[in-house]
C-alpha positions as CSV (number, residue, x, y, z in Angstrom):
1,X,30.1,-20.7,-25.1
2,X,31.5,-17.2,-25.6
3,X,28.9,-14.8,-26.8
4,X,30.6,-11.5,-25.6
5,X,29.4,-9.9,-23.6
6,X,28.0,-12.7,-22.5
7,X,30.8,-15.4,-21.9
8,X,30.1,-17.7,-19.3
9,X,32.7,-20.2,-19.3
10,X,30.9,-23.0,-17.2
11,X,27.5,-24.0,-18.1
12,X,27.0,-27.3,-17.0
13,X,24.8,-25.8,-14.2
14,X,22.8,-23.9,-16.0
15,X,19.1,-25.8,-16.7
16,X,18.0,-24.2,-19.6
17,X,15.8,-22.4,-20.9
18,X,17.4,-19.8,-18.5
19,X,17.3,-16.3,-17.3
20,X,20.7,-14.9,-17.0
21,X,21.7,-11.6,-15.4
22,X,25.0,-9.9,-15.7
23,X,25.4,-7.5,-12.5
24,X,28.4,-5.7,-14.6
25,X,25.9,-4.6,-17.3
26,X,23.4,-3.6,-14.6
27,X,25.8,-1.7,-12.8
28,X,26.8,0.2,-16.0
29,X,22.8,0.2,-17.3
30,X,22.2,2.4,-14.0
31,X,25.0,4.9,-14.1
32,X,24.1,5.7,-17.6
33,X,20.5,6.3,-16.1
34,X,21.9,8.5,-13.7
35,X,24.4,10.1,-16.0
36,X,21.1,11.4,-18.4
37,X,18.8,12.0,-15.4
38,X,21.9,14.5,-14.4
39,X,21.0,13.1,-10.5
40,X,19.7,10.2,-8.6
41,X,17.6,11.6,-6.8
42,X,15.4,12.9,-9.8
43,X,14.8,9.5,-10.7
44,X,12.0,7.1,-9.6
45,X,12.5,3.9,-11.5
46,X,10.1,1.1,-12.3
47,X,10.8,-2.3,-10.6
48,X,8.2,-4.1,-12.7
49,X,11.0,-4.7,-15.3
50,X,13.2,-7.2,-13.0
51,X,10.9,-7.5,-9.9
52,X,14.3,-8.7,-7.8
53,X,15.5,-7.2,-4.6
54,X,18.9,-7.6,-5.4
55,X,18.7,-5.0,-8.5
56,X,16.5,-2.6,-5.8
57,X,19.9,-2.7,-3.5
58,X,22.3,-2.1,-6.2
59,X,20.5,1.2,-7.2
60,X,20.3,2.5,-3.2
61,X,23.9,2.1,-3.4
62,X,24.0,4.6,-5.9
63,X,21.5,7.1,-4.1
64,X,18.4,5.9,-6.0
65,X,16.3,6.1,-2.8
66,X,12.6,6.7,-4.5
67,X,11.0,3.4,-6.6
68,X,7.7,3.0,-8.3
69,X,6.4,-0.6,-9.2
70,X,2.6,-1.9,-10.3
71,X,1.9,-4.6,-8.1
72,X,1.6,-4.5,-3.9
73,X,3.9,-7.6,-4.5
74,X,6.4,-5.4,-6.2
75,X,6.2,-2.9,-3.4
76,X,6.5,-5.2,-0.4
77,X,9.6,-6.4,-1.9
78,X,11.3,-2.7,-2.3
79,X,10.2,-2.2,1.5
80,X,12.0,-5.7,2.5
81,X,15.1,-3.8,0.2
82,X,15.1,-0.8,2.3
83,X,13.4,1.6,0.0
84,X,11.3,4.0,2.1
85,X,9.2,5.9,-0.8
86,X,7.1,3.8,-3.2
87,X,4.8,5.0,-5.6
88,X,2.2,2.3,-6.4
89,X,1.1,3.2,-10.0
90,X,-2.0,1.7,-10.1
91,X,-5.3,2.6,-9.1
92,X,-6.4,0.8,-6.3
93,X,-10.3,-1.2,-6.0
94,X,-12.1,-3.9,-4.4
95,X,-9.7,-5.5,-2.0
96,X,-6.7,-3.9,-3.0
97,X,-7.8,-1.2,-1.3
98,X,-7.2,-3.3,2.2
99,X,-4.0,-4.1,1.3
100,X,-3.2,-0.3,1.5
101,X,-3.9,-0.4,4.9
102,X,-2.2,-3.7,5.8
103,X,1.0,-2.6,3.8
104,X,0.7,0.6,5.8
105,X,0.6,-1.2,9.2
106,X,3.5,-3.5,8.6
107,X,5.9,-0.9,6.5
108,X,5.0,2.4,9.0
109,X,8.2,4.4,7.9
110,X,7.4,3.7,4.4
111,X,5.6,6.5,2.4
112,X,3.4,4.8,0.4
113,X,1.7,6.7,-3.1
114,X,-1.0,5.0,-5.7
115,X,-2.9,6.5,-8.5
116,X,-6.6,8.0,-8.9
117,X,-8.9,8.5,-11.9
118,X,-12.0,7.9,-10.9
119,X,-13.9,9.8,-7.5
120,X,-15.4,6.5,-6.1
121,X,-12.5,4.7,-5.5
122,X,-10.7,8.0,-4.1
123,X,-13.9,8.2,-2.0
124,X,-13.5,4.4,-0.4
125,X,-9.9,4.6,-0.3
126,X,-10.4,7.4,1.9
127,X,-13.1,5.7,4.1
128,X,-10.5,2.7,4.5
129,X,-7.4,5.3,5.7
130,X,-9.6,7.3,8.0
131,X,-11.2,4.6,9.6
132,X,-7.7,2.6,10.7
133,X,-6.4,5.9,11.1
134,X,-3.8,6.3,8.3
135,X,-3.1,8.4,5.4
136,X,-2.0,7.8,2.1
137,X,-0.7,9.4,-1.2
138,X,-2.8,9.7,-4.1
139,X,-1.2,10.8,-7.2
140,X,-3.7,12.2,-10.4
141,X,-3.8,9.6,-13.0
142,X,-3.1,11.6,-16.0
143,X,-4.6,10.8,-19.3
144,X,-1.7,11.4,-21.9
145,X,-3.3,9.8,-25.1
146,X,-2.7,6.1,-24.5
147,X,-6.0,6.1,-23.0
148,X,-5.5,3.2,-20.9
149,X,-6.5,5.0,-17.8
150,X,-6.2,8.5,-16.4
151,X,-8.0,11.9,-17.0
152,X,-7.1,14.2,-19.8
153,X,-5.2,17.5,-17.8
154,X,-7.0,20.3,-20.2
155,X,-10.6,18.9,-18.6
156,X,-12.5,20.0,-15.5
157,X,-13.2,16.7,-13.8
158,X,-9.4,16.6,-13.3
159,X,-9.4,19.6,-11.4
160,X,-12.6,18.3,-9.6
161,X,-11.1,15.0,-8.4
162,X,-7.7,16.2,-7.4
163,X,-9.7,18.9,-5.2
164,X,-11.4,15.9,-3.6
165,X,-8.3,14.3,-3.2
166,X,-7.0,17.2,-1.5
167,X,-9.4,17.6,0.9
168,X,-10.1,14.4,1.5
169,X,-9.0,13.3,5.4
170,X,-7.4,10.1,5.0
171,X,-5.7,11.1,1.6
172,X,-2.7,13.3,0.9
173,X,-2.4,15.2,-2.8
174,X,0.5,13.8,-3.7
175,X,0.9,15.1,-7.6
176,X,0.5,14.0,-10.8
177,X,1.1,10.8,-12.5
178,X,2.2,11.4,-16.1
179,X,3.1,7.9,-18.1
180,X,3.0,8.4,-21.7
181,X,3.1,4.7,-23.2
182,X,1.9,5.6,-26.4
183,X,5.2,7.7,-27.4
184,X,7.2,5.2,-29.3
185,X,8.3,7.3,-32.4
186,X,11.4,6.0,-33.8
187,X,12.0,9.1,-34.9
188,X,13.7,11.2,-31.8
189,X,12.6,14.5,-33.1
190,X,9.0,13.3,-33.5
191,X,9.0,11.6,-30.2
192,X,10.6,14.7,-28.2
193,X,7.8,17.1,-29.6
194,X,5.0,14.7,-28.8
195,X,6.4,14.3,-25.1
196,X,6.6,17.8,-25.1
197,X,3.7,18.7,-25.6
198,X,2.2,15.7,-22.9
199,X,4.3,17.9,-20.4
200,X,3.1,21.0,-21.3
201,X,-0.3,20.1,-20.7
202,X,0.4,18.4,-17.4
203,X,2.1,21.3,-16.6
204,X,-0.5,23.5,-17.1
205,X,-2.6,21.5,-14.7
206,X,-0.2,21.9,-12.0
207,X,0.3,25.3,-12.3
208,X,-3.8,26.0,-12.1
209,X,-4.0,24.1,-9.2
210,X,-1.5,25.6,-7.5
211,X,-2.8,29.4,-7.9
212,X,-6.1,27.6,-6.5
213,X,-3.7,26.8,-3.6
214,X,-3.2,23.0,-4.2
215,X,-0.1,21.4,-3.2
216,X,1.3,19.4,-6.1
217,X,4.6,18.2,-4.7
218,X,5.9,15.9,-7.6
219,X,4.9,15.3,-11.4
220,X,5.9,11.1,-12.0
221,X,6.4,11.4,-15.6
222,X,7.1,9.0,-18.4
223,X,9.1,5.7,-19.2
224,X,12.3,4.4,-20.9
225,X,11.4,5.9,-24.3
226,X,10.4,9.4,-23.0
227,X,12.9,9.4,-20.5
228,X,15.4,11.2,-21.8
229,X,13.4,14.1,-23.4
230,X,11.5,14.2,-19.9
231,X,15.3,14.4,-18.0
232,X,16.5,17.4,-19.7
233,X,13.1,19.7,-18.6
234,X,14.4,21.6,-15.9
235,X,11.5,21.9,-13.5
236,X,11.9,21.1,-9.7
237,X,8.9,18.5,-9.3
238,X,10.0,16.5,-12.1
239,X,10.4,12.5,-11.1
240,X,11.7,10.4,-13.7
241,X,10.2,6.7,-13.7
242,X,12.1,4.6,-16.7
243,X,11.9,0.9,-15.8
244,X,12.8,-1.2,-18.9
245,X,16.6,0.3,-19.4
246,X,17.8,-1.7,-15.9
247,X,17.8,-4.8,-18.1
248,X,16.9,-3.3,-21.3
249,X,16.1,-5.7,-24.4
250,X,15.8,-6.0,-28.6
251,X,12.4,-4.3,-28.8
252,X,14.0,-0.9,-27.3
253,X,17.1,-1.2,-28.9
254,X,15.8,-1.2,-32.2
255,X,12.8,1.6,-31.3
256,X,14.9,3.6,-29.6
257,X,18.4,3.7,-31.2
258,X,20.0,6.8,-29.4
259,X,20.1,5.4,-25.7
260,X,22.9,4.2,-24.4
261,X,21.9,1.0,-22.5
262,X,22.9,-3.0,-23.2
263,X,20.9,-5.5,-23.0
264,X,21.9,-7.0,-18.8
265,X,19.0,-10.0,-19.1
266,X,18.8,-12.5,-21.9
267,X,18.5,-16.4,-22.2
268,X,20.4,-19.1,-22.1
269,X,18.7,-22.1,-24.5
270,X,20.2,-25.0,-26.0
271,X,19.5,-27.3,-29.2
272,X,17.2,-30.1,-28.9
273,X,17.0,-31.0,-32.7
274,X,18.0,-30.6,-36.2
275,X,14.7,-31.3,-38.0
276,X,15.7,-30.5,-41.5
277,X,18.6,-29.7,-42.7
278,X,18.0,-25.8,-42.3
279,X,15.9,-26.0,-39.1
280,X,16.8,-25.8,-35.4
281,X,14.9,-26.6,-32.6
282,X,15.8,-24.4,-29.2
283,X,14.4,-25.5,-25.8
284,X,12.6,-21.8,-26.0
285,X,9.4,-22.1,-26.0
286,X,6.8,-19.4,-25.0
287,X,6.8,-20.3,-21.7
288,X,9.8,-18.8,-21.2
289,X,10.1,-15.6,-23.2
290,X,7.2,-13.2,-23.0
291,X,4.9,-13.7,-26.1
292,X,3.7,-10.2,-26.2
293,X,5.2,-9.8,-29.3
294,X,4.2,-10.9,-32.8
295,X,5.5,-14.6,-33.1
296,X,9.0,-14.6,-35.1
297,X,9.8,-11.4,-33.5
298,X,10.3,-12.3,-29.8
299,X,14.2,-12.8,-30.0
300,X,17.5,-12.1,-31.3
301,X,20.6,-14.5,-31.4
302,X,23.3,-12.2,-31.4
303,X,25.6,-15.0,-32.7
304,X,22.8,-16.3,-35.6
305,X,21.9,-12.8,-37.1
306,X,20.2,-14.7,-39.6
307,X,18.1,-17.0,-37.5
308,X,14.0,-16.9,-38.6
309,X,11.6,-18.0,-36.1
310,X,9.2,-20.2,-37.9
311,X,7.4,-22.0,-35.1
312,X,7.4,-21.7,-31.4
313,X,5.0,-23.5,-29.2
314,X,5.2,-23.9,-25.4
315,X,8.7,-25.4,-24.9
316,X,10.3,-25.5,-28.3
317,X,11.1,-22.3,-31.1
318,X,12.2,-23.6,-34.5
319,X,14.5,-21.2,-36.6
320,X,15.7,-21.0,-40.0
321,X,18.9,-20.4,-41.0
322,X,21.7,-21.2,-44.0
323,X,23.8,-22.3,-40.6
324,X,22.0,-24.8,-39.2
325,X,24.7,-27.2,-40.1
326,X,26.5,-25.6,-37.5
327,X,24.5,-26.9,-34.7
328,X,23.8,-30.3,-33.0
329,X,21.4,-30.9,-30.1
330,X,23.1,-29.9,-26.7
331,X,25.0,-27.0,-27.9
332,X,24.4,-23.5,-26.7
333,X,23.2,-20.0,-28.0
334,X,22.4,-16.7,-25.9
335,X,19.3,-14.9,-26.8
336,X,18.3,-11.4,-26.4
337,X,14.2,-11.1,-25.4
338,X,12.6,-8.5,-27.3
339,X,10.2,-7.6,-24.4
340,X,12.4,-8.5,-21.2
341,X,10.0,-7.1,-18.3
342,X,7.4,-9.9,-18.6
343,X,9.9,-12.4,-20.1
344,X,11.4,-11.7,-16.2
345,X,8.2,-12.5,-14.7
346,X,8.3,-16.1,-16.6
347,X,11.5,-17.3,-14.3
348,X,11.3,-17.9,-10.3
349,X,14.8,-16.9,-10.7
350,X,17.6,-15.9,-12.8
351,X,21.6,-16.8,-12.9
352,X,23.7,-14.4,-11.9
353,X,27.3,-13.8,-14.2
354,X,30.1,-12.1,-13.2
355,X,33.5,-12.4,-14.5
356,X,32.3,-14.6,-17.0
357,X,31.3,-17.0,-13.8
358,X,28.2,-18.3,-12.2
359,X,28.0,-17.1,-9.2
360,X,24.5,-17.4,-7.8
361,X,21.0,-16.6,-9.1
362,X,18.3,-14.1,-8.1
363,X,15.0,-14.7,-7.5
364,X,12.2,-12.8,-9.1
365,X,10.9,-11.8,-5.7
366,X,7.7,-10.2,-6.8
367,X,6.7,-12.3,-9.7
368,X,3.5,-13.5,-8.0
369,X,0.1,-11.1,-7.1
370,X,0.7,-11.9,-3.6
371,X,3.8,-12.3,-1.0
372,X,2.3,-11.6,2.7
373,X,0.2,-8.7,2.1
């Protein structure tokens, strides 16, 4: 099959429905990252996307040394990588708060951040360090509209709970944490003014507290979408935290037209019938792409532009098409996931191309709640 850019000219070992990874678009997804963030070292991506440790190394080859991820899975496996500053963007309760400490013990030259919202978490999170005699960083969980978590920056109780954070023994005030999920104007000019204004008033925080004589060392701000409108504000605590762009996928293509990133993940499926005589059944069921989004709208077949999803169910999609004569069960067709981060987290591991070769495969490292920690 020779889908370009994704020829692999062997796939007799590929069991499908597949993952497959191709470490040339990678490579080129994260110089383009680095090209808009102007520097690595202003950027602190998102590891939920891919979850592999293989990805983490190919980004500290090209000076990407800070990472932020949402599980303590995710963040064991960029300590195994070698990454030494990991922001945990979550807000950590119940026993999660113990894993802190335990992640501390075994990773000790690791600095380790998570996220606050609320004072009595902050409050046994602090109990937990100070008692085993560690200290973490806790980053303000800032409220930017989504209103998934967070506090809004224009209100007093953030002020409040950052000050507890601050002075807090077993805690360090380690910033502010700024993700703006909601932001997904296709319009570029709509979107930049709405992320401008989310910075402004996050901004505006940081400034108060630091005439009140608060340290706030680094503002964590945004994702793929706002990314590039966050990257060209020139202010020296900025940390830019895109995660879906390593792989990238159909969904941000099409919302997000003007970056520069191709798709590096997609699937490998096959044919498994010819139903009718314009229907054809893929070994693509929702098992294996994330089903997130609205059914017939999961995936793209680059080479069957006019392919319809009609039906999927666990193991098989069935798609329309005036081409279906073209197909017979067995043959081959690469699919582009429109939501790749938690079709990644479907797959113990992925195929690896290169040259138009198989070469390997990746595991998903940190697709599971729990490694060791």
């Amino acid at each position: 099959m020779g889908q370009s850019p994704y020829s692999i000219s062997d796939t007799s070992g590929i069991v499908t429905p597949a993952l497959v990874v191709f470490p040339e678009l990678v490579a080129a997804n994260i110089a383009e990252m680095i090209r808009v963030a102007g520097a690595p070292d202003r950027l602190r991506p998102h590891c939920k996307t891919h979850k592999m440790r293989e990805v983490v190394e190919m980004q500290l080859v090209r000076g990407i040394r800070k990472q932020k991820c949402a599980t303590i899975a995710e963040a064991e496996m960029l300590a195994d990588a070698g990454v030494k500053d990991i922001l945990w963007a979550y807000n950590p309760v119940g026993p999660n708060i113990g894993r802190v400490v335990r992640f501390l013990e075994r990773f000790p030259d690791v600095r380790l951040g998570v996220t606050a919202d609320h004072a009595g978490p902050v409050e046994a999170l602090n109990a937990a360090m100070v008692e085993d005699g560690k200290r973490v960083d806790v980053l303000l969980d800032i409220d930017s509209g989504q209103h998934r978590t967070g506090l809004p920056a224009d209100g007093a109780e953030a002020r409040s709970l950052y000050k507890q954070i601050a002075s807090s023994k077993g805690l360090i005030a380690g910033g502010l944490h700024l993700y703006d999920g909601q932001n997904h104007q296709r319009d570029f000019e709509e979107r930049k003014a709405a992320v401008t204004a989310v910075w402004n008033a996050a901004a505006a925080l940081r400034d108060d507290l630091t005439k009140a004589g608060l340290s706030v060392p680094r503002i964590v701000a945004g994702g793929t979408g706002s990314f590039p409108i966050f990257a060209a504000i020139n202010d020296p605590v900025i940390e830019l935290s895109p995660g879906t762009l390593i792989f990238h996928d159909w969904g941000y293509s099409q919302t997000f037209p003007e970056l520069k990133f191709t798709p590096a993940a997609v699937m490998l499926t096959r044919v498994v019938s010819r139903p009718t005589s314009n229907r054809v059944t893929f070994d693509l069921g929702y098992k294996a792409v994330a089903s997130d989004p609205p059914a017939g709208n999961r995936l793209m077949f680059p080479d069957l532009p006019d392919a319809k999803a009609v039906l999927q169910n666990e193991e098989h999609l069935v798609v329309e098409t005036d081409q279906a004569e073209r197909f017979q069960p067995g043959d081959e067709l690469v699919a582009i996931p429109r939501h790749i981060c938690p079709t990644c987290a479907l797959h113990k591991e992925a195929y690896v191309v290169e040259g138009g070769r198989v070469v390997g495969s990746w595991k998903v490292a940190a697709r599971d709640r729990v490694l060791t920690i």
